[in-house]
N, C-alpha and C positions, 0 to 999 in steps of 0.2 A: 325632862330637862334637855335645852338644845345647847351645844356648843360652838360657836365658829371660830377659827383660828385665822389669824395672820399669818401664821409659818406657812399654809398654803401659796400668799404671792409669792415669798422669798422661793418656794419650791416652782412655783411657775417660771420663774426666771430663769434659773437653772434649766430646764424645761427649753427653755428661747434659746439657748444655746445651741441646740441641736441644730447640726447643719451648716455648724459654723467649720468645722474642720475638729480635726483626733483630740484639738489643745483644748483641756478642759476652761472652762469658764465660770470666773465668780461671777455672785449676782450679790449688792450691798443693799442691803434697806435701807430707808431712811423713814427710822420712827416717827420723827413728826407728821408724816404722809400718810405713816398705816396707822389702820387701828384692830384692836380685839373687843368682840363684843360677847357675852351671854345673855343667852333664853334661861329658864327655869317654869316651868309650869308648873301651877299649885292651883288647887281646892276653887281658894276665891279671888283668883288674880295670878294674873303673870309675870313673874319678877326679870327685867332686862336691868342689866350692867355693862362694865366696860371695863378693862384690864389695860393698863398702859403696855405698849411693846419695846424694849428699853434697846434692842440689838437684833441684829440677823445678819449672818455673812451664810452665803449656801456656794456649794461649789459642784460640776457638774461635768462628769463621763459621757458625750454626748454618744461613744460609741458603745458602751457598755450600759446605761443607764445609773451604772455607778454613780451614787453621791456624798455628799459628806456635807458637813456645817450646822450650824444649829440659830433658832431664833429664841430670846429669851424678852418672856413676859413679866412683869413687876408684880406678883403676889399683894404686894404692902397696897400698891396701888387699886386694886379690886374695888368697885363701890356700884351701888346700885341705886340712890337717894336717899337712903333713908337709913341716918345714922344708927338709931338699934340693933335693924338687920344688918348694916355692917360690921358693925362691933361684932355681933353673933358667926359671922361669916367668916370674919379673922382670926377668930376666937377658937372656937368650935371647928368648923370647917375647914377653912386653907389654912391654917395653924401658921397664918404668914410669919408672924415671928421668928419662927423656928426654921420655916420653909419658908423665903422670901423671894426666890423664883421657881418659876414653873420654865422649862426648857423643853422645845422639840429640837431632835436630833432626827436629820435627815440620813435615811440611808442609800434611798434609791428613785427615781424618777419613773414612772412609765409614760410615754406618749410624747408628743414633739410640740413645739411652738413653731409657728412658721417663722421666715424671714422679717414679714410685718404682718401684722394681724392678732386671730385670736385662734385660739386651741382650748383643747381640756389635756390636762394631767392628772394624774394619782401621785400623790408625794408620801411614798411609803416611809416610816421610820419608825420614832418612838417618842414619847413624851413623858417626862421625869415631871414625877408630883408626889410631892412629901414625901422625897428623897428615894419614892418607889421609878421604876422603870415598866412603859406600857407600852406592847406596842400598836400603832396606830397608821391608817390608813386616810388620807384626806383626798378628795376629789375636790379638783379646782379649775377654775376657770380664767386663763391667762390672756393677755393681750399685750403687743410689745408695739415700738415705733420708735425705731431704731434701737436705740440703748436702753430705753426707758421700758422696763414691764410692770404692770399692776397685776394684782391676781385676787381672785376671792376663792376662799376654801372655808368649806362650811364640815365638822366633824359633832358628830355624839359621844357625850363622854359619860362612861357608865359609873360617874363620883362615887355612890356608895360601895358598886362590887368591889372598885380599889383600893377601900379602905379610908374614904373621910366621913364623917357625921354626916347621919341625915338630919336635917333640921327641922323633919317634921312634928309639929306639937299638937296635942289632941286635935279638934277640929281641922287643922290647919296640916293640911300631907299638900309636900310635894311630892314630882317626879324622882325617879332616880337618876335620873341622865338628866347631862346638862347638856345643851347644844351652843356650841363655841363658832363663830363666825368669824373671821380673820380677812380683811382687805388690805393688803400690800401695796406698796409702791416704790422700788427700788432701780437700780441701774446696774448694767452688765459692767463687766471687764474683763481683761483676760491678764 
């Protein structure tokens, strides 16, 4: 199972910051611009979906790496085209009901963004799912132009060792990891 996240751009942004002088610097998302996607790999088919990203404010220590802020994904919203497997997914799996977001909480930054260009960062921190805390390490790939950063951060997420249903049914085995992909596009400020 493959996951990518969006909390990778908002952490790339933060990321851009560096360089700018000691004053830390937020980085705002703007969900319409980003998105979240999932991989799942199974048996006889590859199941890809999409998670809405409903917020993201990230904030950034550029001389510490210190960070803070968090991006939050819509649980309810999860869907992959095929209402069964949704249902099942909600149900069973992300228990969105119960758990209606899923939240990366940034803790730390490593690596720099230039003044304009593109860079890689790791956007250390954690990720809250079904009310558990993980923590998680996302490698991403940022690019700014002036105020404006995008970022892609691609993560694995190990679903069942955390603790949600595996949905595999006789014939039919997935992966246990899901691979979450995340494209950002947000703006600095200070």
């Amino acid at each position: 199972m493959r996951t990518r996240c969006a909390v990778s751009s908002g952490l790339l942004l933060l990321v851009a910051s560096v360089g700018m002088g000691a004053e830390p610097v937020e980085y705002e998302l703007d969900p319409a611009a980003s998105s979240a996607t999932f991989t799942l790999d199974a048996t006889l088919h590859t199941v890809h979906g999409e998670m809405p990203i409903t917020s993201g404010r990230l904030r950034f220590d550029p001389d510490g790496g210190e960070a803070s802020g968090e991006v939050v994904l819509d649980a309810r919203g999860a869907a992959t085209g095929d209402d069964k497997r949704d249902q099942k997914m909600h149900e069973e799996v992300l228990r969105s009901g119960d758990f209606p977001r899923l939240v990366f909480r940034l803790e730390r930054v490593d690596g720099a963004l230039p003044a304009d260009g593109s860079g890689e960062l790791r956007l250390v921190g954690s990720l809250e799912l079904l009310g558990e805390t993980h923590d998680v390490v996302i490698p991403a790939t940022v690019s700014r132009e002036g105020d404006t950063v995008e970022g892609h951060g691609e993560v694995s997420i190990p679903y069942v060792a955390w603790g949600l249903e595996d949905p595999s049914v006789f014939v039919l085995r997935v992966a246990k990891e899901v691979v979450v992909e995340l494209d950002v596009r947000g703006t600095l400020g200070q």
